[in-house]
N, C-alpha and C positions, 0 to 999 in steps of 0.2 A: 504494500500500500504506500501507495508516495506522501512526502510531509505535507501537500497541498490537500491530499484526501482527508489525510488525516486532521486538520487544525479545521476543514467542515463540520467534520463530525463533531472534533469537539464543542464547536460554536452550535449543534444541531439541537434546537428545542426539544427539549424529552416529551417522550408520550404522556409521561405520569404527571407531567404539567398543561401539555394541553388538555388531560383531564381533566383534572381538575377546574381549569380556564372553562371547562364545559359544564359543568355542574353549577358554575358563575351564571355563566349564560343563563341557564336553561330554568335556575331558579331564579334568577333575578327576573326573566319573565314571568316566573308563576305571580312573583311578589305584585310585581306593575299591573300585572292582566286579572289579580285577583283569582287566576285560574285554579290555585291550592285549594283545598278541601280546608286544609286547616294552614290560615294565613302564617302563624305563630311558628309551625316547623319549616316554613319554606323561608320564612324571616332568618329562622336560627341558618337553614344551609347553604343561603347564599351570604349573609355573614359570615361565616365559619368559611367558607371555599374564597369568597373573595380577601377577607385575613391571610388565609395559608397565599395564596395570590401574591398580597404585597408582603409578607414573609420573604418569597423567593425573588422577590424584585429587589429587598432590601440587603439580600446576599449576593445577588445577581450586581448589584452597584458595586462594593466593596469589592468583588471578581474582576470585572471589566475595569476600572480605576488601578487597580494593581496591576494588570495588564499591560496597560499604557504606562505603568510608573514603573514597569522595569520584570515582573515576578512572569513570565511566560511559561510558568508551571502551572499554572490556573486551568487552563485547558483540559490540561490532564488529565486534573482532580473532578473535571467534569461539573465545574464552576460556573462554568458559561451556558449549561443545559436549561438553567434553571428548574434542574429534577431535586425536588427536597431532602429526595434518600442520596444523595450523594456529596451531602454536608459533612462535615467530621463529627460534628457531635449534633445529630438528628434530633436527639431528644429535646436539646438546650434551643435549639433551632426555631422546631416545626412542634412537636408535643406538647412540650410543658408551655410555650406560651397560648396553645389550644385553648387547652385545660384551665390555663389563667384567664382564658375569657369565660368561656363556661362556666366557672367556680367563684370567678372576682370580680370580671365583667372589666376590665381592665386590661390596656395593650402590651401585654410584656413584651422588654426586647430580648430578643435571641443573640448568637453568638456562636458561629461554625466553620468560615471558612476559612483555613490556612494558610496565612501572606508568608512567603519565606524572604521574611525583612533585610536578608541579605540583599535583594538582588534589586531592591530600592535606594535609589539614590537622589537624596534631596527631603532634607523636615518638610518642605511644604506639601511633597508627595505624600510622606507619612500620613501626613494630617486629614489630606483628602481624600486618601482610602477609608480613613475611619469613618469622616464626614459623608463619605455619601450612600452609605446606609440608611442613617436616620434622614437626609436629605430626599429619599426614595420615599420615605415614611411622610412625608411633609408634602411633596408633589401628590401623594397617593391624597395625603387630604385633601389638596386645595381641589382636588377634581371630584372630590365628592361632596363638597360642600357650594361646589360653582354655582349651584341652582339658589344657593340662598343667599351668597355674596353678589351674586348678578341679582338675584330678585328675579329672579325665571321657574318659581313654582308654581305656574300656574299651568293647570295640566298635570299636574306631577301629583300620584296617588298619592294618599294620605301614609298608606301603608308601607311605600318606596320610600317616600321624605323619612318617616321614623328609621327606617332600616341603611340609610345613607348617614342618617344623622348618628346610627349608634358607631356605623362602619367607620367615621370620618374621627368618632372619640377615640377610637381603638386605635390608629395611628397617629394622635396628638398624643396622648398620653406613653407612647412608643415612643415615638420621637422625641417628646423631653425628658422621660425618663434614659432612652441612649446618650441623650446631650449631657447628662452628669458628669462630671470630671470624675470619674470613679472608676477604681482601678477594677479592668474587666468587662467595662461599657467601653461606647464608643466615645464616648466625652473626653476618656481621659485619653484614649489612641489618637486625640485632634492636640494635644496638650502635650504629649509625652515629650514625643521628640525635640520640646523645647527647653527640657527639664534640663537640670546638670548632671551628671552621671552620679557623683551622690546620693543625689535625691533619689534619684530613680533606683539604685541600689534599694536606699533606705524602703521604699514603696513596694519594690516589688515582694517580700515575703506575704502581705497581707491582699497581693493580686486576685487571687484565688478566693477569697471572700466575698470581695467589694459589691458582688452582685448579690449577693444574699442577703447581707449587710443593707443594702437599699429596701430590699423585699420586707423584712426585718421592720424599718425603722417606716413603713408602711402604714403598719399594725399602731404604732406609736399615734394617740388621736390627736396632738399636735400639727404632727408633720403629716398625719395624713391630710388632714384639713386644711392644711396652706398648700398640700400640692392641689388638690382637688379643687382650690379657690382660685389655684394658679388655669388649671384646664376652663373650668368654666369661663374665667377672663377673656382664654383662647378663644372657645367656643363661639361666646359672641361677639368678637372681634369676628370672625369668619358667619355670621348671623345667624347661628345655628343656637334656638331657642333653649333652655333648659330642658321644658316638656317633649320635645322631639327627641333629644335623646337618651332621656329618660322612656318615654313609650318604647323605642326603639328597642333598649336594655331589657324593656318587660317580654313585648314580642317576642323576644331573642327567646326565653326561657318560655316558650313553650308548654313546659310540665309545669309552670306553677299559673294561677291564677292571675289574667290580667285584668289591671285594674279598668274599672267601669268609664272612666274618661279618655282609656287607651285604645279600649276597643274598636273597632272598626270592621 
């Protein structure tokens, strides 16, 4: 196979994402056309498939950026498929921030593919492979929030606008929570490379936490409530109501009862 065949393939979109991309589809029409039997679980799966969506676009940025910044092993690792199972740590990835929606209702950020730092050259490179993850995360909003920062909802199902609205929270609260200068996000990978070797000595034993450690001080109702006060600020800066994605949130959960003003 020659090197030109070969660096197609690896640039070739994987089948298990246009899957995925299709179950986006297919349920984001039930959502619009009202075609669901039961609005509530077509709300949860195209939520759910369009997250896992910008999941792989969010690794897919960090891939393609390294690429151009020198690390041409990316390929290999099958980085540029945007197939989820071909992350290094899938769970930390694509699973556990599932789950963290489903359970917390909250955008966790993931964390899986492996830049080999070596073969980058230049802090500002550094900087910009970490940034454009959560950068992916922040595009993925503004395109699902366009209908309400244009003021172009009109026409737009009740039951779409909530399920945009909850999709659009799930990648603000990703996005700022990767933007954290914390060792392990992508905040602090935008920050590192300008550290002194010192420091960054001194930081690195406690790398390995720093994500947890955020999840952690989550739970804390101080700091939860100033993030949460920080999200909604976002929110309606991008004119995305509290109620919308709050019904959104409710839809989402399906098994439990939605409330009588969300219905629809």
């Amino acid at each position: 196979m020659s090197t030109a065949t070969t660096r197609r393939h690896e640039r070739r979109i994987s089948p298990v994402f246009l899957a995925i991309l299709a179950v986006m589809a297919v349920t984001g029409w039930a959502v619009w056309t009202d075609f669901a039997a039961s609005p509530g679980l077509a709300v949860f799966l195209f939520v759910t498939s369009a997250w896992v969506v910008s999941l792989c676009l969010h690794e897919y940025a960090h891939a393609r950026t390294a690429l151009h910044g020198g690390d041409i092993t990316v390929g290999a690792k099958g980085y540029l498929t945007l197939n989820p199972l071909a992350y290094t740590h899938a769970w930390l990835s694509i699973i556990l921030p599932v789950l963290f929606v489903i359970m917390g209702g909250i955008g966790l950020p993931g964390g899986a593919v492996f830049i080999e730092q070596g073969r980058i050259k230049g802090r500002w490179k550094h900087s910009l492979i970490s940034a454009a993850g959560p950068l992916a995360n922040v595009l993925f909003a503004l395109v699902c929030t366009a209908p309400f920062w244009l003021d172009a909802l009109d026409g737009v199902p009740v039951t779409f606008r909530y399920a945009l609205a909850f999709l659009a929270f799930l990648q603000v609260t990703a996005a700022l929570l990767n933007l954290l200068p914390v060792p392990g996000l992508d905040g602090y990978g935008i920050v590192e490379p300008w550290l002194s070797y010192k420091l960054k000595r001194q930081i690195e034993p406690y790398a390995p936490y720093g994500f947890f450690i955020v999840i952690a001080l989550l739970f804390v109702p101080a700091v939860n409530g100033a993030f949460f006060d920080a999200i909604d600020a976002l929110m309606r800066a991008l004119g995305v109501a509290e109620e919308s994605r709050y019904c959104g949130s409710q839809l989402f959960r399906f098994w439990q009862e939605t409330p009588e003003f969300c219905q629809v």
